[in-house]
C-alpha positions as CSV (number, residue, x, y, z in Angstrom):
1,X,27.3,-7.7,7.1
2,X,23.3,-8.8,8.4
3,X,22.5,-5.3,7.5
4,X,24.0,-5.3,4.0
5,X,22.2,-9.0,3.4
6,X,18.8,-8.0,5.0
7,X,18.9,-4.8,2.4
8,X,20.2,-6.2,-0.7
9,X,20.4,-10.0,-0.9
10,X,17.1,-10.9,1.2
11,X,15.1,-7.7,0.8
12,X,12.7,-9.2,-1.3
13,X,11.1,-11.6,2.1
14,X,8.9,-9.3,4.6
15,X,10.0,-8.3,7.6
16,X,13.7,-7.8,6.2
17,X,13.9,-4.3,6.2
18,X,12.9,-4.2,10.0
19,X,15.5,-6.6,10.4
20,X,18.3,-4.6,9.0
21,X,17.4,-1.5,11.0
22,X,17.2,-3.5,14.1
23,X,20.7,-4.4,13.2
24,X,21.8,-0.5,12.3
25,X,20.7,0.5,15.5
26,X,22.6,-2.1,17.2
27,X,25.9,-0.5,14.9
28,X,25.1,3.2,15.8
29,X,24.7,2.2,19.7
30,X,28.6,0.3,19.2
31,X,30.2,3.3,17.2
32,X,28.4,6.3,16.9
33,X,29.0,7.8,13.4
34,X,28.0,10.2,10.4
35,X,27.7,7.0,8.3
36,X,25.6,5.5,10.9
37,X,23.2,8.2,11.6
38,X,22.5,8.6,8.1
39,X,22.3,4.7,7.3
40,X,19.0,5.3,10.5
41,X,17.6,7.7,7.8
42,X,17.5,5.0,5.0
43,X,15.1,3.7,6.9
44,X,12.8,7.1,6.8
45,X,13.1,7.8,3.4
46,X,11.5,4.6,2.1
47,X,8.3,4.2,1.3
48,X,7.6,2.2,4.4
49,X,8.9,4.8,6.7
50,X,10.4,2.5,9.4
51,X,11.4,5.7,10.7
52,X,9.3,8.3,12.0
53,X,9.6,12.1,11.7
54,X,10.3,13.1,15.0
55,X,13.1,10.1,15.3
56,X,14.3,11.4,11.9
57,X,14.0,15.1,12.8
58,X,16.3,14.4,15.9
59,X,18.9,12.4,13.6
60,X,19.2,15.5,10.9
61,X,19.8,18.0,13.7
62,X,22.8,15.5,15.1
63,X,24.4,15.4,11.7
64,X,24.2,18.8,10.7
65,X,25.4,20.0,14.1
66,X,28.5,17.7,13.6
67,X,28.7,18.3,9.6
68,X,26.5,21.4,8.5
69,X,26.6,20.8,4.9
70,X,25.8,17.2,4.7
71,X,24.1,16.0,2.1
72,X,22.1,13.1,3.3
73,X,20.8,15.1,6.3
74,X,20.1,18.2,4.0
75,X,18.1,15.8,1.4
76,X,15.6,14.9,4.5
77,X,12.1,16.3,3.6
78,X,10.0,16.3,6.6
């Protein structure tokens, strides 16, 4: 729920996107999912690129090893 809040609700005060992929990462080290891996490359494909490449790189090979034609992981421009 801080993740949803931090992105939608509060996203407007600085510092609030950090917040919410603090909190992501917290999620994805709890239950380690599809969902989850692509909700870490949100975070890359704004324009404040939270995410590096490399990091984002890594994530896109998990996915499509798991679910070759994913969408979110395919739509990744590096």
């Amino acid at each position: 729920m801080a993740i949803d809040v931090m992105l939608n609700l509060l996203c407007f005060i600085e510092g609030a996107y950090s917040v919410a992929l603090f909190h992501t990462r917290e999620l994805l080290a709890i239950t380690k999912s599809i969902e989850n891996l692509e909700s870490i490359l949100f975070f890359y494909k704004i324009p404040e690129k939270l995410v590096d490449k490399k990091e984002a790189q890594c994530i896109v090979e998990e996915i499509l090893n798991i679910e070759p034609d994913n969408k979110v992981a395919l739509g990744v421009k590096y």
